[in-house]
PDB file with SEQRES, HELIX, SHEET and CRYST1 records, atoms N, CA, C and O in Angstrom:
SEQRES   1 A   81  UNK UNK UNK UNK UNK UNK UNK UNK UNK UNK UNK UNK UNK          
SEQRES   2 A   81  UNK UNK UNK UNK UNK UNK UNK UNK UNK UNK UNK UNK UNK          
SEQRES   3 A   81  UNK UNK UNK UNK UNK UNK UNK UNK UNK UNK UNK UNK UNK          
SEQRES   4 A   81  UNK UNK UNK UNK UNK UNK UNK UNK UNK UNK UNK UNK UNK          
SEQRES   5 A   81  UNK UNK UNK UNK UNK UNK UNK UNK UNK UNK UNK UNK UNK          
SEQRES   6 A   81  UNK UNK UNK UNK UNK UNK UNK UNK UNK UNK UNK UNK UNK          
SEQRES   7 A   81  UNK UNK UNK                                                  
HELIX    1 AA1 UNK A    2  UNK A    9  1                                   8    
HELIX    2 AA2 UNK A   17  UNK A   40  1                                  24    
HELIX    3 AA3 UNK A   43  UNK A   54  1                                  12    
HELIX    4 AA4 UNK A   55  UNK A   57  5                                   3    
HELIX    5 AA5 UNK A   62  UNK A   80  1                                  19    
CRYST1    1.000    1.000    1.000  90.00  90.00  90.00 P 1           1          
ATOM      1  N   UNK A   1      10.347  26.119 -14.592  1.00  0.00           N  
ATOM      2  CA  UNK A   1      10.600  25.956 -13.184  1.00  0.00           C  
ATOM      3  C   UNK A   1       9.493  26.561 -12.334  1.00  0.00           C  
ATOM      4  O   UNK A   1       9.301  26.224 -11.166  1.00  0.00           O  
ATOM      5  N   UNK A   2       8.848  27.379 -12.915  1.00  0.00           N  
ATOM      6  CA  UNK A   2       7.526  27.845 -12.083  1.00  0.00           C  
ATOM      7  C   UNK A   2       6.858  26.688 -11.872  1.00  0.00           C  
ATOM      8  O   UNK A   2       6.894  26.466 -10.662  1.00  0.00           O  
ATOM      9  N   UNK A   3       6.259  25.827 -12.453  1.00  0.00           N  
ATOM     10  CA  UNK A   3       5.182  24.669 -12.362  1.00  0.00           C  
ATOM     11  C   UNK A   3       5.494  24.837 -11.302  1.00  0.00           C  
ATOM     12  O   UNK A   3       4.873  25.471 -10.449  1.00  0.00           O  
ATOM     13  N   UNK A   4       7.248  23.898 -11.115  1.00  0.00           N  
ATOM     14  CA  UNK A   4       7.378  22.817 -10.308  1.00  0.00           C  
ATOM     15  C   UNK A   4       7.348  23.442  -8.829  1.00  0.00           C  
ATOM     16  O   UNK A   4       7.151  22.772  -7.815  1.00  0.00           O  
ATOM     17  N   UNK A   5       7.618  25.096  -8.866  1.00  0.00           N  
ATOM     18  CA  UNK A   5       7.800  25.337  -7.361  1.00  0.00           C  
ATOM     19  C   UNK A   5       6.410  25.722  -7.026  1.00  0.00           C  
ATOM     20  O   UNK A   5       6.041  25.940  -5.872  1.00  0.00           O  
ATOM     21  N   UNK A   6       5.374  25.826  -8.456  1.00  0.00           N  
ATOM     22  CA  UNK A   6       3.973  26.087  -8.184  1.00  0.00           C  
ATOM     23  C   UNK A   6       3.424  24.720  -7.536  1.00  0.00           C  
ATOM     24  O   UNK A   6       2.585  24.609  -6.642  1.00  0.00           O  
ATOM     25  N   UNK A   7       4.072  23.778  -8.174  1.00  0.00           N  
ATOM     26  CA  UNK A   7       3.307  22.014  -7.156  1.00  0.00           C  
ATOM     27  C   UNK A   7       3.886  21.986  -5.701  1.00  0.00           C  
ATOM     28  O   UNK A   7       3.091  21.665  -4.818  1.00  0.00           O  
ATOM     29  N   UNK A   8       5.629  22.389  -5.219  1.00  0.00           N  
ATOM     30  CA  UNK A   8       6.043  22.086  -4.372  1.00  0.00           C  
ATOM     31  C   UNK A   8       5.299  23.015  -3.246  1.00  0.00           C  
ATOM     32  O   UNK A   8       5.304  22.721  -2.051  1.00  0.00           O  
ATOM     33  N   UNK A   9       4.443  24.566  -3.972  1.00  0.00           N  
ATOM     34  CA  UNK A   9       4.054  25.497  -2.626  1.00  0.00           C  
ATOM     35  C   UNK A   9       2.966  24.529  -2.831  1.00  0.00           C  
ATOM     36  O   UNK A   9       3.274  23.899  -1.820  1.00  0.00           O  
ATOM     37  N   UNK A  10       2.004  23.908  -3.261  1.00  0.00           N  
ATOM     38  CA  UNK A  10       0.960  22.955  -2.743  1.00  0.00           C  
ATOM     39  C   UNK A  10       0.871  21.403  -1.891  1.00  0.00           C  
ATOM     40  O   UNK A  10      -0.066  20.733  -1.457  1.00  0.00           O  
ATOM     41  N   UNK A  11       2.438  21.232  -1.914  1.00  0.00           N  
ATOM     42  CA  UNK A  11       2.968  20.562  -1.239  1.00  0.00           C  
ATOM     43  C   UNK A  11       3.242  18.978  -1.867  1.00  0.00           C  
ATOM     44  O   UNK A  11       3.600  17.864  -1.485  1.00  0.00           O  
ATOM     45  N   UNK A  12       2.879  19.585  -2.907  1.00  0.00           N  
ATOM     46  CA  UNK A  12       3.154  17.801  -4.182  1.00  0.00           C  
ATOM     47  C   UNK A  12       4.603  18.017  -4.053  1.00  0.00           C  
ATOM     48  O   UNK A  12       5.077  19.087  -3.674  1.00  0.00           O  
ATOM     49  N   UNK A  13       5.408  16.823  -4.424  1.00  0.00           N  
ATOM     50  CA  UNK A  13       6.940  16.716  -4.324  1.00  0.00           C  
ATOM     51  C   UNK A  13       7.335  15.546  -5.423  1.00  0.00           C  
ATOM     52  O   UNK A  13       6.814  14.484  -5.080  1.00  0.00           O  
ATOM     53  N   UNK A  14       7.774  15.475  -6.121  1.00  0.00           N  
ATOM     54  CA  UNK A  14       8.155  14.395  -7.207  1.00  0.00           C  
ATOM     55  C   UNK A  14       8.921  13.460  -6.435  1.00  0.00           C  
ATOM     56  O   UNK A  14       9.497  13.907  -5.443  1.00  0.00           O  
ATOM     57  N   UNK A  15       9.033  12.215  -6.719  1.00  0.00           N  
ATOM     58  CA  UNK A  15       9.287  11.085  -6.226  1.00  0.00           C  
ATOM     59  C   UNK A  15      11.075  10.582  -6.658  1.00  0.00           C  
ATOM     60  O   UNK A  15      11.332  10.525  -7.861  1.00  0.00           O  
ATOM     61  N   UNK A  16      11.989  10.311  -5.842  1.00  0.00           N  
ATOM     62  CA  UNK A  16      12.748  10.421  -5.582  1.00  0.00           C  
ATOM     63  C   UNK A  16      13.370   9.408  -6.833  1.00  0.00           C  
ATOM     64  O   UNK A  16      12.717   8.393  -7.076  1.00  0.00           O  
ATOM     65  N   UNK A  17      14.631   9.672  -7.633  1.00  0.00           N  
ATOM     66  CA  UNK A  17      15.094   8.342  -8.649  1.00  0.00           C  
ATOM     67  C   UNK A  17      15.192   6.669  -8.305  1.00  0.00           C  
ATOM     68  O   UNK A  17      15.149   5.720  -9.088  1.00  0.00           O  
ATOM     69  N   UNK A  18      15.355   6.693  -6.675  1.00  0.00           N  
ATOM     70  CA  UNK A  18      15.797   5.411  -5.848  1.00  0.00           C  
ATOM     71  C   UNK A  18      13.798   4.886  -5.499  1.00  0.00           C  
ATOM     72  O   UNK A  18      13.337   3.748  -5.417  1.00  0.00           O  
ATOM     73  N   UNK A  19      13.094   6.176  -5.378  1.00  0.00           N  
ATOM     74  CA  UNK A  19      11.453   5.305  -5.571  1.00  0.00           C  
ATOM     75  C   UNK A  19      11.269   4.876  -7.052  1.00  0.00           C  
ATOM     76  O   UNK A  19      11.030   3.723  -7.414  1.00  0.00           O  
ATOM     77  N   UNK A  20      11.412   5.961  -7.864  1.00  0.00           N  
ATOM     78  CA  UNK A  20      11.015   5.237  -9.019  1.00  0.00           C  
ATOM     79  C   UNK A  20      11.605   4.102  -9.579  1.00  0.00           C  
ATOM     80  O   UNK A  20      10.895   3.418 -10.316  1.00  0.00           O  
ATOM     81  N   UNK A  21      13.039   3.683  -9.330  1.00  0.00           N  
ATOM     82  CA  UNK A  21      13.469   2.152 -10.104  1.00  0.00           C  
ATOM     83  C   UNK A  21      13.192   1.050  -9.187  1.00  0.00           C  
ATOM     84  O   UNK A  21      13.407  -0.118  -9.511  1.00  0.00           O  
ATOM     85  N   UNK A  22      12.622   1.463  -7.807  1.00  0.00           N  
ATOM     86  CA  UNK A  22      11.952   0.607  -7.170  1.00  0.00           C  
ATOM     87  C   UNK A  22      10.693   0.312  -7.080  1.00  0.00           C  
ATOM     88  O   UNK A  22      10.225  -0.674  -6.512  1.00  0.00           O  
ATOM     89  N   UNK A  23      10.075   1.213  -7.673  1.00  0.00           N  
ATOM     90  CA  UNK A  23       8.577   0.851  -8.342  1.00  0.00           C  
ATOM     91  C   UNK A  23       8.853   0.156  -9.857  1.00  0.00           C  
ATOM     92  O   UNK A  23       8.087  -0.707 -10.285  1.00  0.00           O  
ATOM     93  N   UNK A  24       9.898   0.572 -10.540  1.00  0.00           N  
ATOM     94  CA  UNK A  24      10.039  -0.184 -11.622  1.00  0.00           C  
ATOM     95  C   UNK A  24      10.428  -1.767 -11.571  1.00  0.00           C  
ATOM     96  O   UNK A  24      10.217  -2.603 -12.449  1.00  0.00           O  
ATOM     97  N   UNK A  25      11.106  -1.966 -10.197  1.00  0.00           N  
ATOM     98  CA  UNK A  25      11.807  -3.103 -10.184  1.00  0.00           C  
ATOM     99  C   UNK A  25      10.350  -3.998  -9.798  1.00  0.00           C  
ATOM    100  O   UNK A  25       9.676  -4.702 -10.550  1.00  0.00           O  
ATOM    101  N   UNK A  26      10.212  -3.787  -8.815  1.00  0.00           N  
ATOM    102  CA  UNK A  26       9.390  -4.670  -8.396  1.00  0.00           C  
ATOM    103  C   UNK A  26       7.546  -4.699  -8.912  1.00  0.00           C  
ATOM    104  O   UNK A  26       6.665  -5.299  -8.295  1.00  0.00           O  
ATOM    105  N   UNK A  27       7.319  -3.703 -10.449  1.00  0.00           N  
ATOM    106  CA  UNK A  27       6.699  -3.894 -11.505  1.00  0.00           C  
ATOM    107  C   UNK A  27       6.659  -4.946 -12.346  1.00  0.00           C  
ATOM    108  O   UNK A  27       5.781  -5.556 -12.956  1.00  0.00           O  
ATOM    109  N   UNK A  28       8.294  -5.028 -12.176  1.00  0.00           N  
ATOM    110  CA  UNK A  28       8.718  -5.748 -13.331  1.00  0.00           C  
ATOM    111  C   UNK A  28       8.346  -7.264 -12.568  1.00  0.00           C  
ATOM    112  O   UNK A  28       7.331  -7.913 -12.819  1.00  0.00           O  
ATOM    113  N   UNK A  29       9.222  -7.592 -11.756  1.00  0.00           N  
ATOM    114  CA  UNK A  29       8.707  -8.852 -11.236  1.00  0.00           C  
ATOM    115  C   UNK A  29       7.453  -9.679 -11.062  1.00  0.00           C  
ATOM    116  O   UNK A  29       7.178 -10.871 -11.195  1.00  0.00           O  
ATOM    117  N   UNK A  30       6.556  -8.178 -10.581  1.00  0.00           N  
ATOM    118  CA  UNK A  30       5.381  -8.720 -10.186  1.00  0.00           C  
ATOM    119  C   UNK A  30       4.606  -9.130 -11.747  1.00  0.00           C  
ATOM    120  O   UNK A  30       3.966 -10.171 -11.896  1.00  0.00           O  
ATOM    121  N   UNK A  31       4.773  -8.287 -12.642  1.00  0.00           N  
ATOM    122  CA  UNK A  31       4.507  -8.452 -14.464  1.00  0.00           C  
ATOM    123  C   UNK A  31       4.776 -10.494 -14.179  1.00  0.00           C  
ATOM    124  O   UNK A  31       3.940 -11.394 -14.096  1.00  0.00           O  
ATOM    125  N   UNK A  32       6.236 -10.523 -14.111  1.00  0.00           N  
ATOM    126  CA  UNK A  32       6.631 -11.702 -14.377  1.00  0.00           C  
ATOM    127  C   UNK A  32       5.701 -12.766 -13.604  1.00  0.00           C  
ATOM    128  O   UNK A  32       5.150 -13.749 -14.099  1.00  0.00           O  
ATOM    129  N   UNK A  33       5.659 -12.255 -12.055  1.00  0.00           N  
ATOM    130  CA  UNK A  33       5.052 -13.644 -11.345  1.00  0.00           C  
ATOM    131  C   UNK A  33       3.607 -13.992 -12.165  1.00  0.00           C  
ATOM    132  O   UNK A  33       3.059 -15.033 -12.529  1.00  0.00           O  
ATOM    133  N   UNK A  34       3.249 -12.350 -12.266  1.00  0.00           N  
ATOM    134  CA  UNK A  34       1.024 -12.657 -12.667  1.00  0.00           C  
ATOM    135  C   UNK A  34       1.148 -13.732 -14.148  1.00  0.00           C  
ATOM    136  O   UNK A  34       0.575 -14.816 -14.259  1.00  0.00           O  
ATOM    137  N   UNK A  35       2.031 -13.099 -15.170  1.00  0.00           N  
ATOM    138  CA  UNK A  35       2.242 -13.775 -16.273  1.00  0.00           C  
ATOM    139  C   UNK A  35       2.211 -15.821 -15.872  1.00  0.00           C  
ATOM    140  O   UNK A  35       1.304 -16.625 -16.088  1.00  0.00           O  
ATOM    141  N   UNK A  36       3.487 -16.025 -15.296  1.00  0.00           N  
ATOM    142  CA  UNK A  36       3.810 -16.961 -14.840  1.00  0.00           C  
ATOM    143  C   UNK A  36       2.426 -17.818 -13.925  1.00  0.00           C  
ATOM    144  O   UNK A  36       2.199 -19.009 -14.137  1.00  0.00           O  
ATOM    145  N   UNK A  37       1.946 -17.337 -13.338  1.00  0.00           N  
ATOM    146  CA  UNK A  37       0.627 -17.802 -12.198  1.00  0.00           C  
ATOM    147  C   UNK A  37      -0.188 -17.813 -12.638  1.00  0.00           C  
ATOM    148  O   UNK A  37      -1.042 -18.543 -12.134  1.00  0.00           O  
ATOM    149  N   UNK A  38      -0.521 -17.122 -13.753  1.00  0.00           N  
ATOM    150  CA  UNK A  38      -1.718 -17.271 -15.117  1.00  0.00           C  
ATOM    151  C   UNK A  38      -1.435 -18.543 -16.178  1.00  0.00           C  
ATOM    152  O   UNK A  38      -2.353 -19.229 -16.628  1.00  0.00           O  
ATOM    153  N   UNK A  39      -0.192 -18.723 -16.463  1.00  0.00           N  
ATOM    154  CA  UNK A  39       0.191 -19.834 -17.579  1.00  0.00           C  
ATOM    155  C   UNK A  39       0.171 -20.847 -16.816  1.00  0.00           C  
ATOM    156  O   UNK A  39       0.360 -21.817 -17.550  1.00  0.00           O  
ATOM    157  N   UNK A  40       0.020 -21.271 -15.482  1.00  0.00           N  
ATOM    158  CA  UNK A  40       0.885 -22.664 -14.709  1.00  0.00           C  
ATOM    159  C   UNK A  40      -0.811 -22.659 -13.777  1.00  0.00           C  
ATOM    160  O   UNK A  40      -1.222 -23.785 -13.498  1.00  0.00           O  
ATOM    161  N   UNK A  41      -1.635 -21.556 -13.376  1.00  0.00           N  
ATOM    162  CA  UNK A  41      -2.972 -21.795 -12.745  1.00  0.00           C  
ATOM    163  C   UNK A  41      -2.708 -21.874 -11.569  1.00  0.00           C  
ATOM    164  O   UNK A  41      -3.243 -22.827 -11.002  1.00  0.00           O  
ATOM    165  N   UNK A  42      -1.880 -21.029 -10.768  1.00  0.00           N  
ATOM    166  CA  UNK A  42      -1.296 -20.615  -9.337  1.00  0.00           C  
ATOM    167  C   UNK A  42      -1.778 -19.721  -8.905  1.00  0.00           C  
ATOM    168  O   UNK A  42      -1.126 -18.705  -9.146  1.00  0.00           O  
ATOM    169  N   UNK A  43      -3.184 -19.458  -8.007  1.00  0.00           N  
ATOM    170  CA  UNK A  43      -3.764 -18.406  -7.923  1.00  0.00           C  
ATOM    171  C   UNK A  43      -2.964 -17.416  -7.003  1.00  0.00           C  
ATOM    172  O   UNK A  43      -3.208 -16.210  -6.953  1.00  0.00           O  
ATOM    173  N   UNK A  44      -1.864 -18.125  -6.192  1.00  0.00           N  
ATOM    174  CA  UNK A  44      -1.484 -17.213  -5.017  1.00  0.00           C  
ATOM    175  C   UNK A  44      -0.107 -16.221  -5.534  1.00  0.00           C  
ATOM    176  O   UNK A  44       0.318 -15.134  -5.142  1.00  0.00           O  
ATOM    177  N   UNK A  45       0.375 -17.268  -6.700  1.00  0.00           N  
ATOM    178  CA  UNK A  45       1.407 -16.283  -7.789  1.00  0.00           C  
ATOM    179  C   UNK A  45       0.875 -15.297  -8.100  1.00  0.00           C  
ATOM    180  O   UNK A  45       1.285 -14.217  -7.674  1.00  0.00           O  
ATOM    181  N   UNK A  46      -0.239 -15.395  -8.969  1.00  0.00           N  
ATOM    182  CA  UNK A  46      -1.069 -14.762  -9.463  1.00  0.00           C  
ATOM    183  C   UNK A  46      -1.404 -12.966  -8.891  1.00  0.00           C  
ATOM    184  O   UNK A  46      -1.275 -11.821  -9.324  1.00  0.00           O  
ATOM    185  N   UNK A  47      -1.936 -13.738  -7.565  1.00  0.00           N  
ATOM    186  CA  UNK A  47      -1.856 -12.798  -6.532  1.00  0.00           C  
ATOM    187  C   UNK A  47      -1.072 -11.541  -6.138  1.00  0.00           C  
ATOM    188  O   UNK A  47      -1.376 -10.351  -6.052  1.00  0.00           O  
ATOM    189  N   UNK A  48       0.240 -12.367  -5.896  1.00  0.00           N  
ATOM    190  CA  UNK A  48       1.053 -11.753  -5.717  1.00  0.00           C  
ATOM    191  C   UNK A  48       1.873 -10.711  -6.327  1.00  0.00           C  
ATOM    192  O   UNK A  48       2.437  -9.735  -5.834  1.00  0.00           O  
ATOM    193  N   UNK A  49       1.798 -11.174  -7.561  1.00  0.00           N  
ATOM    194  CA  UNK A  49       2.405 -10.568  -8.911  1.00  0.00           C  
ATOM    195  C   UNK A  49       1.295  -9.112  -9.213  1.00  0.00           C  
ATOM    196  O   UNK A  49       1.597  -8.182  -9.962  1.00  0.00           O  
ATOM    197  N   UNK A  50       0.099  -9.210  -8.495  1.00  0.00           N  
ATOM    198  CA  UNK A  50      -0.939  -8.155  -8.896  1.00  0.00           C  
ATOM    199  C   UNK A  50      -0.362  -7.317  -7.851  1.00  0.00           C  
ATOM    200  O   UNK A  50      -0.070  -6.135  -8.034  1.00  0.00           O  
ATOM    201  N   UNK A  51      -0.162  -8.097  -6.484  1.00  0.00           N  
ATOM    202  CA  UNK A  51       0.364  -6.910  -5.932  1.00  0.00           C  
ATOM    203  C   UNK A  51       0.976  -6.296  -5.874  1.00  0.00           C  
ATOM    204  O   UNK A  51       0.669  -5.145  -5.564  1.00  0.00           O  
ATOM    205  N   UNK A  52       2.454  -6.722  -6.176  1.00  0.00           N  
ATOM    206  CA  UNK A  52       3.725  -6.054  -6.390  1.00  0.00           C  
ATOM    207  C   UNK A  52       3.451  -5.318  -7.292  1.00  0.00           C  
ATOM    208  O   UNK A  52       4.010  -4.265  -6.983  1.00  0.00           O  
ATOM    209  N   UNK A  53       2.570  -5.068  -8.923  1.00  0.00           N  
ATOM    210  CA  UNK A  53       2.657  -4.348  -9.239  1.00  0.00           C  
ATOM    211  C   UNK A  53       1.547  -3.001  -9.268  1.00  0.00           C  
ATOM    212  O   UNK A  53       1.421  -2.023 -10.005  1.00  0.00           O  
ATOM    213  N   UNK A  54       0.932  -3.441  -8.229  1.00  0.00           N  
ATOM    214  CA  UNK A  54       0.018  -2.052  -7.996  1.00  0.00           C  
ATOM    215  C   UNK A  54       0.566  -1.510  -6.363  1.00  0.00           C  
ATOM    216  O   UNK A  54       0.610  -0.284  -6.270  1.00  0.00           O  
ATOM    217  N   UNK A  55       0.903  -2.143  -5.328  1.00  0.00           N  
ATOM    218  CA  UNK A  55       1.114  -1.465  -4.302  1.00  0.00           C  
ATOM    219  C   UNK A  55       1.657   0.001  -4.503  1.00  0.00           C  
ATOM    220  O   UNK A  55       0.894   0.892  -4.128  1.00  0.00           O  
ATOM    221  N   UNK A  56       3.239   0.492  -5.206  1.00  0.00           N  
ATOM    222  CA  UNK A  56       3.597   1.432  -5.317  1.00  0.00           C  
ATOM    223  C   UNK A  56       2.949   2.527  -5.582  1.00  0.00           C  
ATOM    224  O   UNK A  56       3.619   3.537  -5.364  1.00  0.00           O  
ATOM    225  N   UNK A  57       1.634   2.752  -6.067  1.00  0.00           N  
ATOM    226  CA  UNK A  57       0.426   3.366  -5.935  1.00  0.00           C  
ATOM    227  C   UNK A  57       0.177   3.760  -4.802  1.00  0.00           C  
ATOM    228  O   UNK A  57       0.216   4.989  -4.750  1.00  0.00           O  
ATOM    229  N   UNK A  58      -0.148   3.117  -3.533  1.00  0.00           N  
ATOM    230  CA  UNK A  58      -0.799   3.223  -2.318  1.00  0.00           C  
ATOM    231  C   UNK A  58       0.530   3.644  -1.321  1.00  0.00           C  
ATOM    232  O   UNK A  58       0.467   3.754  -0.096  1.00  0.00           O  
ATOM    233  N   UNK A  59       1.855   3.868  -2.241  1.00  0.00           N  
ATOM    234  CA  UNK A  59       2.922   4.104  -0.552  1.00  0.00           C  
ATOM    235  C   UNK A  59       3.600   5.344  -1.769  1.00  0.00           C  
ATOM    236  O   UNK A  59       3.690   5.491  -2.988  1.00  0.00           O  
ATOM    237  N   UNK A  60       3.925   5.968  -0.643  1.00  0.00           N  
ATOM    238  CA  UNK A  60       4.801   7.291  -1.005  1.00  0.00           C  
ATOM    239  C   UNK A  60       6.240   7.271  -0.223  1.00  0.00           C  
ATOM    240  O   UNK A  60       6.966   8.250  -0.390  1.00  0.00           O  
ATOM    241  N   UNK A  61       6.545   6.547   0.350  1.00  0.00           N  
ATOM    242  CA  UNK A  61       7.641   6.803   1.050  1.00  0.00           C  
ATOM    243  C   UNK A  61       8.440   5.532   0.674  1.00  0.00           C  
ATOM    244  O   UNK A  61       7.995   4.387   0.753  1.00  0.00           O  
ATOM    245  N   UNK A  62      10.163   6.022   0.091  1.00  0.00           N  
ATOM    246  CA  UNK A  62      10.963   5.280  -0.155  1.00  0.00           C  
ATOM    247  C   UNK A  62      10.692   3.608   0.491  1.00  0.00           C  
ATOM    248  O   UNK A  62      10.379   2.479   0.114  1.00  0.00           O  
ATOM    249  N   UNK A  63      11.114   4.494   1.893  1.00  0.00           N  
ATOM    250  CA  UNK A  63      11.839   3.187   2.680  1.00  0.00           C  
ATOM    251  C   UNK A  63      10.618   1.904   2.664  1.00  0.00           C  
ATOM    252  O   UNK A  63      10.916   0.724   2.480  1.00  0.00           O  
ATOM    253  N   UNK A  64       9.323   2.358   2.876  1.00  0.00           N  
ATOM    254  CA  UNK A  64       8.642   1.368   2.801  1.00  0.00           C  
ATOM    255  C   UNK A  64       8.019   0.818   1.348  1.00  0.00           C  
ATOM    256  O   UNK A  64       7.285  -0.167   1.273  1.00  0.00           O  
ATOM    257  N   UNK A  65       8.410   1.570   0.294  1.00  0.00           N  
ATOM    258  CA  UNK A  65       8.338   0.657  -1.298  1.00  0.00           C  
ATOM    259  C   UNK A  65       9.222  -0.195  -1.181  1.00  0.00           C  
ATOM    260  O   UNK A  65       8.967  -1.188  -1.863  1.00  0.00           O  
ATOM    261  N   UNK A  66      10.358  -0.276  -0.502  1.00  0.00           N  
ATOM    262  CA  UNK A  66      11.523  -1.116  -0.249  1.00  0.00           C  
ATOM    263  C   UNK A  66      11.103  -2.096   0.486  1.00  0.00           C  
ATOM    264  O   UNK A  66      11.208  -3.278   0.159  1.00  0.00           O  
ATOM    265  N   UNK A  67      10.572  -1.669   1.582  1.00  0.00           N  
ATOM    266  CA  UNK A  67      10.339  -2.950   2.620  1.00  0.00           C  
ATOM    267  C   UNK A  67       8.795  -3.747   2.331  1.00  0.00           C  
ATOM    268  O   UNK A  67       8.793  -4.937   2.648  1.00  0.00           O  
ATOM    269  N   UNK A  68       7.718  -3.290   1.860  1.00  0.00           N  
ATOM    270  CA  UNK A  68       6.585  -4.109   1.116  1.00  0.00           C  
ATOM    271  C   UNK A  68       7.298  -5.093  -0.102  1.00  0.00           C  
ATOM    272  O   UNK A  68       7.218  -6.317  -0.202  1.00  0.00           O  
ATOM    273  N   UNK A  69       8.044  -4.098  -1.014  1.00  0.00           N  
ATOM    274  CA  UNK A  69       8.486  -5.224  -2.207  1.00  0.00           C  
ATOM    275  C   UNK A  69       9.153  -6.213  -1.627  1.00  0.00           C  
ATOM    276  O   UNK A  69       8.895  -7.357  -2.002  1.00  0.00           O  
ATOM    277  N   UNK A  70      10.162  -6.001  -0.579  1.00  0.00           N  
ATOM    278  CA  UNK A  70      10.570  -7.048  -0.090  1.00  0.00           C  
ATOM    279  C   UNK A  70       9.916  -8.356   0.488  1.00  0.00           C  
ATOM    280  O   UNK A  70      10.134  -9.518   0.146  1.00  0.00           O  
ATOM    281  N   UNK A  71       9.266  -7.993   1.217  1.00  0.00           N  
ATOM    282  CA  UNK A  71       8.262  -8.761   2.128  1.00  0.00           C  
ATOM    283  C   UNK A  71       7.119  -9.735   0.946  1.00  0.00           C  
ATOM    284  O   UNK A  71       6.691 -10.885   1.047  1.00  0.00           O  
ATOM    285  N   UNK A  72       6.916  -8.726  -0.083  1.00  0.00           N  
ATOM    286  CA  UNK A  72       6.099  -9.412  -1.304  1.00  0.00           C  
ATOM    287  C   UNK A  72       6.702 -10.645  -2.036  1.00  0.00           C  
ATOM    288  O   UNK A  72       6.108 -11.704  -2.243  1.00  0.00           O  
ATOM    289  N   UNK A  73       8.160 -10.293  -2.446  1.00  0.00           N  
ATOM    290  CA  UNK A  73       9.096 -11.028  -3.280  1.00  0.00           C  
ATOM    291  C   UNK A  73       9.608 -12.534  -2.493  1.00  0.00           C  
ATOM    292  O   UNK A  73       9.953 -13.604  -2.993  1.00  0.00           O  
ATOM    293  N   UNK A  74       9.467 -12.009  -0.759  1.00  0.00           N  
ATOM    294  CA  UNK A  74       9.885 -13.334  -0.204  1.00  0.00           C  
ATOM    295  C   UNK A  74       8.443 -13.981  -0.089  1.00  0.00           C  
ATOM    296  O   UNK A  74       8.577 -15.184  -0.316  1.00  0.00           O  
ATOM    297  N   UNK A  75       7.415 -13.741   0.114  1.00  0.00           N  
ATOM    298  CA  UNK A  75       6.245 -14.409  -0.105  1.00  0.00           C  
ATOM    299  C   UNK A  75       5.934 -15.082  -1.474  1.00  0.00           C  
ATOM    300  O   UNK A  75       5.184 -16.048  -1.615  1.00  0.00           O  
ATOM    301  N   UNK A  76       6.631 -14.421  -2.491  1.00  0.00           N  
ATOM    302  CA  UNK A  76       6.537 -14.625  -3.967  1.00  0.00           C  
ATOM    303  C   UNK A  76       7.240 -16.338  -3.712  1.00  0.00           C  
ATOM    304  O   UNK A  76       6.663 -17.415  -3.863  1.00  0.00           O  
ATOM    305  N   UNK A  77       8.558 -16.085  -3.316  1.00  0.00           N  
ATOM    306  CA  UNK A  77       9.801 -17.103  -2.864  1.00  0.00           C  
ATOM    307  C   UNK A  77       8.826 -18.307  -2.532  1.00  0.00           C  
ATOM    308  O   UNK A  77       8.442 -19.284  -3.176  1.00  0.00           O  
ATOM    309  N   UNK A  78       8.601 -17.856  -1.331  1.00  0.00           N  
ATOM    310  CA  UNK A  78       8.139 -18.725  -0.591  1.00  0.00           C  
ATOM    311  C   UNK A  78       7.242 -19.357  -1.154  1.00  0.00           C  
ATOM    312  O   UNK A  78       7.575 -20.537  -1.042  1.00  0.00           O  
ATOM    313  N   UNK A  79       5.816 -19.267  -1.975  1.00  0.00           N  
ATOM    314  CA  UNK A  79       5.143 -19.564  -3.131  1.00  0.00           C  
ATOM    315  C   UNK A  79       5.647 -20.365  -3.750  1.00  0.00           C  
ATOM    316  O   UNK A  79       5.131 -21.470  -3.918  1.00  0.00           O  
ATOM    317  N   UNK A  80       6.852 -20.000  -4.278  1.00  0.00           N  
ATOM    318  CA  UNK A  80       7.468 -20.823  -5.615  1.00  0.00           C  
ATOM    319  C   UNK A  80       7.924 -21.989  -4.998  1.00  0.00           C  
ATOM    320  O   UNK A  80       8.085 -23.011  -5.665  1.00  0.00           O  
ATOM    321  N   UNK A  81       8.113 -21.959  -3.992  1.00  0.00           N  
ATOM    322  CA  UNK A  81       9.551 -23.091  -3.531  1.00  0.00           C  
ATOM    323  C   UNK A  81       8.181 -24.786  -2.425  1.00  0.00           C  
ATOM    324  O   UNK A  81       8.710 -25.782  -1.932  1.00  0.00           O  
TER     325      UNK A  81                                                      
END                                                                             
């Protein structure tokens, strides 16, 4: 328990269970779209699927891993359809 209150006085904070299965979730998808947009030659699937699974990298805050994946997945949608 020292580490962790040694990271929290530097002001690192571990990432909440509701960020991480939302970085997992929308990993997973984006895995699926790049796979999918690579086999069929859909560059904008393709795309998309790269992003969903690297954005969670670049955001630290719940609410907006929520609201990018979202916004990604309906663009994903929208793509497909």
């Amino acid at each position: 328990m020292e580490t962790l209150s040694a990271l929290q006085s530097l002001g690192l904070e571990l990432p909440s269970p509701a960020y991480i299965a939302g970085a997992i979730l929308f990993g997973v998808i984006g895995m699926a779209a790049y796979w999918h947009g690579k086999r069929t030659q859909q560059r904008g699937r393709r795309w998309l699927g790269v992003a969903l699974m690297f954005y969670p990298y670049a955001v630290s805050q719940t609410w907006v891993l929520y609201l990018v994946g979202t916004v990604l997945c309906a663009g994903l949608w929208w793509e497909w359809g």
